[in-house]
C-alpha positions as CSV (number, residue, x, y, z in Angstrom):
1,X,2.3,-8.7,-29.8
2,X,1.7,-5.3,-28.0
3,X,2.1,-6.9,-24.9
4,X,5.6,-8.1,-25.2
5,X,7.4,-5.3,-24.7
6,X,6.9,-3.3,-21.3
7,X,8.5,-0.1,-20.8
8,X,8.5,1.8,-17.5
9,X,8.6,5.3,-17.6
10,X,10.1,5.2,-13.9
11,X,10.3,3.0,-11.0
12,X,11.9,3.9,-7.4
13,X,13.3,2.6,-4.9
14,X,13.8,3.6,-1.5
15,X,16.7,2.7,0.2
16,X,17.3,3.7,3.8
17,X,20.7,2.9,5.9
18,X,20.6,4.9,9.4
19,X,23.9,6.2,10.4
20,X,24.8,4.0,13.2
21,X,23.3,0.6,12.5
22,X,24.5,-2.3,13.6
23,X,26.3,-4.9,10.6
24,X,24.9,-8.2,12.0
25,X,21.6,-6.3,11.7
26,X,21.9,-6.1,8.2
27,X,23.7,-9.2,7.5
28,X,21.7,-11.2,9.5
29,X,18.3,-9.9,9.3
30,X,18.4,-7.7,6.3
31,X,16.9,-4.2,7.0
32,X,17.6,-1.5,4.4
33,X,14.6,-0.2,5.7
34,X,13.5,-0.6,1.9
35,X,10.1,1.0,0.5
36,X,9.2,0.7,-2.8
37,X,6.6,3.2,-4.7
38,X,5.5,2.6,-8.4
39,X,5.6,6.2,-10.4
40,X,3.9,4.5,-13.7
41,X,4.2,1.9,-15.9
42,X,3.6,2.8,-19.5
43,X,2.7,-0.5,-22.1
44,X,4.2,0.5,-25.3
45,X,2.7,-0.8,-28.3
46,X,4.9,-2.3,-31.2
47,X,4.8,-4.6,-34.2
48,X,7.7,-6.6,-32.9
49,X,9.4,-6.5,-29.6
50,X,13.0,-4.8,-30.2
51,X,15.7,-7.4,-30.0
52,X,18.0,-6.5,-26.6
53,X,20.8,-8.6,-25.7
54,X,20.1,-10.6,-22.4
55,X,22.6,-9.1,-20.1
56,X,21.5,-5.5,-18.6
57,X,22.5,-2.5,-19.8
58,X,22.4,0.8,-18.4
59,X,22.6,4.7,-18.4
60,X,23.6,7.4,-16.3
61,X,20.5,9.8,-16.2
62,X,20.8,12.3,-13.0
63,X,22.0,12.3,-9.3
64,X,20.7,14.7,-7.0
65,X,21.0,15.6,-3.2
66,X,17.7,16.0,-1.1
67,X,17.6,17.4,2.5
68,X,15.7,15.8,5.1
69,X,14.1,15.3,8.1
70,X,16.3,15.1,11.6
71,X,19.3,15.4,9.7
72,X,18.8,12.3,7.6
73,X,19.2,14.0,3.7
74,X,18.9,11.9,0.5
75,X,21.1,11.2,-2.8
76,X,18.9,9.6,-5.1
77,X,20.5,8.3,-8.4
78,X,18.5,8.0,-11.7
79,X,19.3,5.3,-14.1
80,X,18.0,3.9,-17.5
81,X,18.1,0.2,-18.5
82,X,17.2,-2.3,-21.0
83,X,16.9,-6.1,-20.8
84,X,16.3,-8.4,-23.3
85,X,14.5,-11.4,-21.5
86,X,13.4,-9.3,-18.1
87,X,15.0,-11.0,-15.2
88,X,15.1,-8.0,-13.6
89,X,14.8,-7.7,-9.8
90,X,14.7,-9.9,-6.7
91,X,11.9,-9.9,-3.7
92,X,13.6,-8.9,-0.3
93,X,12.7,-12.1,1.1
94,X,14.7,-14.2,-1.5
95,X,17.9,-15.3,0.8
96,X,18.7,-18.7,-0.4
97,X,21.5,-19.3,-2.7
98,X,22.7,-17.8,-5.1
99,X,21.2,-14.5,-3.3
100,X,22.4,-15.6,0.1
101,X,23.8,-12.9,2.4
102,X,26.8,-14.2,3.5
103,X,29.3,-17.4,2.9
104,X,30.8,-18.9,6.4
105,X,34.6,-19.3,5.8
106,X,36.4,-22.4,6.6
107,X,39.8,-23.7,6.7
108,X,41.8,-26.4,5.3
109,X,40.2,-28.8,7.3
110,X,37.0,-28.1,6.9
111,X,36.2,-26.1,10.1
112,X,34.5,-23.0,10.0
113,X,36.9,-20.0,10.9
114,X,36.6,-18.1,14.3
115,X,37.4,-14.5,15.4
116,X,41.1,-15.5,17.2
117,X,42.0,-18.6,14.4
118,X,45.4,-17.9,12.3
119,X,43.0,-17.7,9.1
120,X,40.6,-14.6,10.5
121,X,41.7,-11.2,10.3
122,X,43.5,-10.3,12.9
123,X,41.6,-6.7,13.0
124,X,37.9,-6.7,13.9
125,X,35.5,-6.2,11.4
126,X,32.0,-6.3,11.8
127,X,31.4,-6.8,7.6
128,X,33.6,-9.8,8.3
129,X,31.7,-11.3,11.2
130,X,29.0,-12.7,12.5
131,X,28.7,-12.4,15.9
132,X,26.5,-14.6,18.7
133,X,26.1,-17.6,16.9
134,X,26.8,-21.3,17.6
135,X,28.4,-23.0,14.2
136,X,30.1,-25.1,16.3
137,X,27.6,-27.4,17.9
138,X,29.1,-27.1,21.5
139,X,26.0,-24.6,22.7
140,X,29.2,-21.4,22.8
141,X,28.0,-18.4,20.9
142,X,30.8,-17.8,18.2
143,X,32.3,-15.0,16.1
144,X,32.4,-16.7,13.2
145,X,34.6,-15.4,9.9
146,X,32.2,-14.7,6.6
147,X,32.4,-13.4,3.7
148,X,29.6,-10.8,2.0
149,X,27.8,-12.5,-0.9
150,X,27.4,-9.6,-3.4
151,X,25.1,-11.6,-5.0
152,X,22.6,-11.0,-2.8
153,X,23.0,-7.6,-4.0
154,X,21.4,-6.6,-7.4
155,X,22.3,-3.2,-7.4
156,X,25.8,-2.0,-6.9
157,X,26.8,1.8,-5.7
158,X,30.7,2.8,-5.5
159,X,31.5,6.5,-4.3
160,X,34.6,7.9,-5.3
161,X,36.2,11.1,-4.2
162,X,37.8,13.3,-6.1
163,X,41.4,14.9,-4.9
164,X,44.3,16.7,-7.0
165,X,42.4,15.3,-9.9
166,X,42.3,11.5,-9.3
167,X,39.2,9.2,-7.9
168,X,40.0,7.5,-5.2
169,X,37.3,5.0,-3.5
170,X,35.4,5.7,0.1
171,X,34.6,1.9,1.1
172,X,32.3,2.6,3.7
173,X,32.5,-1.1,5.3
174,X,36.2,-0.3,5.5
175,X,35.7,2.9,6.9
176,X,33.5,2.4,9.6
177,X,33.9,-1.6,10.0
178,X,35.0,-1.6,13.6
179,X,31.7,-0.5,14.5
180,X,28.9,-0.9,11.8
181,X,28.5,-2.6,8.5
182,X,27.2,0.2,6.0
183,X,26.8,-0.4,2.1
184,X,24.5,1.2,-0.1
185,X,24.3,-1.6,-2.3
186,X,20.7,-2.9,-2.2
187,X,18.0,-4.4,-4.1
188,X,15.5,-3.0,-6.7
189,X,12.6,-5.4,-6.7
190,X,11.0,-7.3,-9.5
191,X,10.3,-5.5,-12.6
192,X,8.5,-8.1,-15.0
193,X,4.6,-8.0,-13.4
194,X,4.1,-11.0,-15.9
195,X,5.0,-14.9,-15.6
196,X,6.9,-14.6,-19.6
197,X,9.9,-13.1,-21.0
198,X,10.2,-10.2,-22.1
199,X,12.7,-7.1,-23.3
200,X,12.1,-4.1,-20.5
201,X,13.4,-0.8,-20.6
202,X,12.8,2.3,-18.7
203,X,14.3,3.8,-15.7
204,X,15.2,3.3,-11.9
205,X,15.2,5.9,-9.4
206,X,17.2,4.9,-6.5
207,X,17.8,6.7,-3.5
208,X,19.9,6.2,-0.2
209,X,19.3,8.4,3.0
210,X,21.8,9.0,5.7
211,X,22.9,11.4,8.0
212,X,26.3,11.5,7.4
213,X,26.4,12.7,3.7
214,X,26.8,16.4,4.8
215,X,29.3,15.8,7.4
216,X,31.7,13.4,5.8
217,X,31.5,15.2,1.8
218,X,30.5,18.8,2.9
219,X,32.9,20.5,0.5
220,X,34.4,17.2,-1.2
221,X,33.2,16.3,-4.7
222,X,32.4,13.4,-5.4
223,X,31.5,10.5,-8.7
224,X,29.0,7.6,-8.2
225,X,29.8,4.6,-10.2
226,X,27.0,2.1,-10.2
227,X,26.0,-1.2,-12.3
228,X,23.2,-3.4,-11.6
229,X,23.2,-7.4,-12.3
230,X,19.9,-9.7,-13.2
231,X,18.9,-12.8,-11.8
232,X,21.4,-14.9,-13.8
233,X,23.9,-12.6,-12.0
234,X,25.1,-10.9,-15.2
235,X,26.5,-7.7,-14.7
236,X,25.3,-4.6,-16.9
237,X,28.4,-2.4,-18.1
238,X,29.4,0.3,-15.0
239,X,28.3,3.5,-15.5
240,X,29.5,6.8,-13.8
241,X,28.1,9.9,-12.6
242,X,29.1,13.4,-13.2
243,X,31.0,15.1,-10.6
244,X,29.1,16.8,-7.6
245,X,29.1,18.1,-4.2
246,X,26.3,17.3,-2.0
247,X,24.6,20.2,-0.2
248,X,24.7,22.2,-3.8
């Protein structure tokens, strides 16, 4: 059937993460400030559908830095991808397990873990909390101890620097976790316009705006490493970008 096997010349995704923004912002109401714009989708007509295993898979295509507007630039990623049944993508409003945003900790007892309590970091986090909230029942706003669920990720973006020669990762919830909970892990939305499986392939342009790529990696270079998961949670293979500074 002609119909059975959709490839997409490109999709993108917009992925916006301001500078300063508050983590319970994004953990608790997601905002990735995510806008999504179909470049084309191109039926291709075959005999029989090609035969794709049902975990993702994906390429490295390009990576390239964009300037911006009030000093918010862009790196936008390109990557291709083939699934075998299509489960690819998840609607932004999709926040019940398994694509929850966050797991509330709890301790041997069953309680749920505060900011203070032997089990909570003793360092303050904002990834690692969620702040004003009462999980406690005795009308107190808490801090209570979670953990990210990167599940509700389907999309996954490491940077690594490179220094003397070796990689070394820039976690930037670590980095900048006292005061804001940044990631540029996201979500590309649903891919399979139809309500059957189906083997996709084509390629996702994703793209992350800041303003502090110029000022943190001026004259660093740096390697992308990114891998992308369907709605089974399988994880494609990792792939990695070449080496690049931004800004050139």
């Amino acid at each position: 059937m002609t119909e059975d096997f959709l490839k997409i010349s490109k999709f993108k995704v917009h992925t916006a993460i301001i500078w300063l923004y508050l983590a319970n912002n994004i953990i608790l109401n997601p905002k990735l400030k995510r806008g999504l714009l179909f470049v084309g989708i191109v039926i291709i007509g075959c005999d029989k559908p090609p035969e794709l295993p049902t975990t993702p898979s994906i390429t490295f295509e390009s990576v390239r830095f964009a300037t911006g507007v009030n000093g918010f630039d862009s790196l936008i990623v390109v990557i291709g991808f083939e699934d075998g049944n299509g489960d690819l993508g998840l609607l932004g409003s999709e926040n019940q397990p398994p694509y929850h945003p966050y797991d509330f900790q709890k301790n041997a007892q069953g309680e749920f873990i505060l900011f203070g309590d032997p089990e909570a970091p003793s360092e303050f986090h904002v990834c690692d909390f969620v702040t004003d909230i009462d999980v406690t029942g005795d009308e107190i706003a808490d801090t209570a101890y979670i953990v990210i669920n990167q599940n509700s990720f389907n999309i996954e973006i490491d940077f690594f620097l490179r220094r003397d020669g070796a990689y070394e990762e820039f976690d930037w919830r670590r980095e900048f976790g006292q005061f804001n909970c940044i990631t540029f892990d996201g979500r590309y939305p649903i891919l399979n316009s139809e309500d059957f499986e189906r083997p996709l392939a084509g390629s996702l342009s994703y793209s992350m705006v800041s303003s502090g790529f110029l000022p943190l990696f001026g004259n660093d270079t740096l390697q992308l490493r990114i891998e992308i998961k369907d709605r089974a949670l399988n994880i494609s293979n990792t792939v990695e970008s070449q080496d690049f500074v931004v800004g050139q």
